[in-house]
Steps between C-alpha positions, in 0.01 A plus 500: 500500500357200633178469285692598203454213202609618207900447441563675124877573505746558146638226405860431549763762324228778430635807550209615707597176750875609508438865626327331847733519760658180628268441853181445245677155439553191722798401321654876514855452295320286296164765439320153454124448700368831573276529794408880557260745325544852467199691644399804605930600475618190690564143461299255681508169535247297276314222653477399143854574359603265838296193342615571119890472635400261746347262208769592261780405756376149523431443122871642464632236830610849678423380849699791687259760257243299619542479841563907546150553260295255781686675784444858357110431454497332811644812728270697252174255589464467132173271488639223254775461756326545849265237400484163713568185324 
């Protein structure tokens, strides 16, 4: 799911976001900054989900969400995260 760029998830307390099992989250007790799509019968990690949570986490001053979205896209070779600064 690298080249993935489009990141449309329910929004928070849908019913259709509460059925998703708890590893589609970063913040898993909290089911807060999904990062996996289901395709194909699986859930896959989402280049794109990575960089919504990733953005969210530092509007919201989450650094430890942060810091396991940029390590997750990193061991994943997400572009926005392999890129050199």
């Amino acid at each position: 799911m690298k080249r993935d760029k489009t990141w449309n998830v329910p929004s928070a307390g849908s019913s259709k976001r509460e059925d998703w099992p708890s590893h589609v989250f970063l913040d898993e007790q909290g089911r807060r900054y999904p990062y996996k799509k289901y395709i194909d019968g699986e859930w896959k990690i989402s280049c794109a989900g990575l960089l919504a949570a990733y953005r969210r986490a530092i509007m919201n001053k989450d650094a430890a969400i942060e810091a396991k979205a940029r390590r997750i896209a990193e061991e994943n070779e997400c572009p926005w995260a392999t890129k050199e600064e």
